[in-house]
C-alpha positions as CSV (number, residue, x, y, z in Angstrom):
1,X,24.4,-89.4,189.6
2,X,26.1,-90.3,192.9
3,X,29.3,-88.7,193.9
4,X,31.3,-89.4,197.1
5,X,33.9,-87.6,198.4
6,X,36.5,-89.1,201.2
7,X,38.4,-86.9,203.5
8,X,40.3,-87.0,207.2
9,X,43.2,-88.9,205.8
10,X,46.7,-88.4,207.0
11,X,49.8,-89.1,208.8
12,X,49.4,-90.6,212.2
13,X,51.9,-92.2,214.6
14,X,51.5,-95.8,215.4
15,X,48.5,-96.4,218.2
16,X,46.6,-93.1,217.2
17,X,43.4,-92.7,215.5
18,X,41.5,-90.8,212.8
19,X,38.1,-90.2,211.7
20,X,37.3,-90.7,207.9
21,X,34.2,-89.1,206.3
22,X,32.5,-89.7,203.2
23,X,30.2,-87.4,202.1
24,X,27.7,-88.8,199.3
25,X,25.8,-86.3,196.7
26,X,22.3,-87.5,195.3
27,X,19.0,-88.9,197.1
28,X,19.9,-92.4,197.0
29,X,22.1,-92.1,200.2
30,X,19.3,-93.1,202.7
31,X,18.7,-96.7,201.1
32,X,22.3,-97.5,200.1
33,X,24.4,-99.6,202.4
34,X,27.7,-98.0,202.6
35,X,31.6,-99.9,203.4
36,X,35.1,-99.0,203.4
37,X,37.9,-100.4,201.5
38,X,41.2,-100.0,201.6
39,X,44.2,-101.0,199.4
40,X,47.9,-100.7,200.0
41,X,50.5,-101.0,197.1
42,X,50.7,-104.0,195.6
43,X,48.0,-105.0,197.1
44,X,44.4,-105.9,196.2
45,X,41.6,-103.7,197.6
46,X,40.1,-105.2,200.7
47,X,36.8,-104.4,202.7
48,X,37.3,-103.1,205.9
49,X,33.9,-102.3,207.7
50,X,30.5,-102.1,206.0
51,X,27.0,-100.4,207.4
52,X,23.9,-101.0,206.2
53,X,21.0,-98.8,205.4
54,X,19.6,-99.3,209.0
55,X,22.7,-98.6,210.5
56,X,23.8,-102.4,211.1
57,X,27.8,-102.3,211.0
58,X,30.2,-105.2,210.2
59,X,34.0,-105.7,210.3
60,X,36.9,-106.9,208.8
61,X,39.0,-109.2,211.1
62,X,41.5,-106.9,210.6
63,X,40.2,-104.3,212.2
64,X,37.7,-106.1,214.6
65,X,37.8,-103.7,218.0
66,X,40.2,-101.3,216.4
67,X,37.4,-99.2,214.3
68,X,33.7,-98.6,214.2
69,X,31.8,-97.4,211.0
70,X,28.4,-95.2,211.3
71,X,26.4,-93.0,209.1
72,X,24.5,-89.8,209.3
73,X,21.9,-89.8,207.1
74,X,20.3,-86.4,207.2
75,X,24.2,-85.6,206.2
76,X,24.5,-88.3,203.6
77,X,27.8,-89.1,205.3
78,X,29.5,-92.3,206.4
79,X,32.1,-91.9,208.8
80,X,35.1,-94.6,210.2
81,X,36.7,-93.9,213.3
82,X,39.9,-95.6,213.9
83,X,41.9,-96.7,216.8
84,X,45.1,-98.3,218.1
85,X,46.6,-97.5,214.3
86,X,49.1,-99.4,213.4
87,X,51.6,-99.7,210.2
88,X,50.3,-102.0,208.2
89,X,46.6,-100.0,207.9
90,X,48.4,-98.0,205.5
91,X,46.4,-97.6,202.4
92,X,44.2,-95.4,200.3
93,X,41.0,-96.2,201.8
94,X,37.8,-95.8,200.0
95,X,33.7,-95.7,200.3
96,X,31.7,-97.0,198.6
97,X,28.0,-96.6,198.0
98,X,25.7,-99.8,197.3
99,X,22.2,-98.9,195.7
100,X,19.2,-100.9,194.0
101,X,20.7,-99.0,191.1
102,X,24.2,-99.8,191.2
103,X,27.8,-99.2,193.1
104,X,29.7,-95.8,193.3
105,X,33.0,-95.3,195.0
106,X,34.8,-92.3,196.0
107,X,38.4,-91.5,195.1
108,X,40.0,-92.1,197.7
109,X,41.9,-91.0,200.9
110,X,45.1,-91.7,202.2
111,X,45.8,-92.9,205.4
112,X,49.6,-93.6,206.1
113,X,51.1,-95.1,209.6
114,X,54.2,-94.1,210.8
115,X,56.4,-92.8,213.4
């Protein structure tokens, strides 16, 4: 069984950045690709970077230049680092893990925008 916990949400004024980790329990972590989504209320959920299991990353358009997803494996932990933050990235992002054997997702952690 795969669980994954997100953390380093929080409050942030506009332009500043944060670091979100997810750490991943199990021995599947190594060959799973690994994204992050986000939703905002009333929203649907919506990928924002994904990494895969060779440490390729890709990007939302929405994001593009503001963030950069890696992983550490030996840590089973994906991380996204986050720039020039503005208002409308608020949402409760999420990972997700991808495996041969199915999908997992973490609970969630909130990242909220404002001055």
């Amino acid at each position: 069984q795969v669980q994954l916990v997100e953390s380093g949400g929080g409050l942030v004024q506009p332009g500043g950045s944060l670091r979100l980790s997810c750490a991943a329990s199990g021995s599947i972590f190594s060959i799973s690709s690994m994204a992050w989504y986000r939703q905002a209320p009333g929203k649907q959920r919506e990928l924002v970077a994904s990494i895969s299991r060779l440490g390729f990353g890709n990007y939302a358009d929405s994001m593009k230049g503001r963030c950069t997803i890696s992983r550490d494996n030996a840590k089973k932990t994906v991380y996204l680092q986050m720039n020039s933050l503005k208002p409308e990235d608020t949402a409760a992002y999420y990972c997700k893990l991808s495996a041969p054997n199915g999908e997992y997702w973490g609970q969630g952690t909130q990242v909220t925008v404002s001055s």
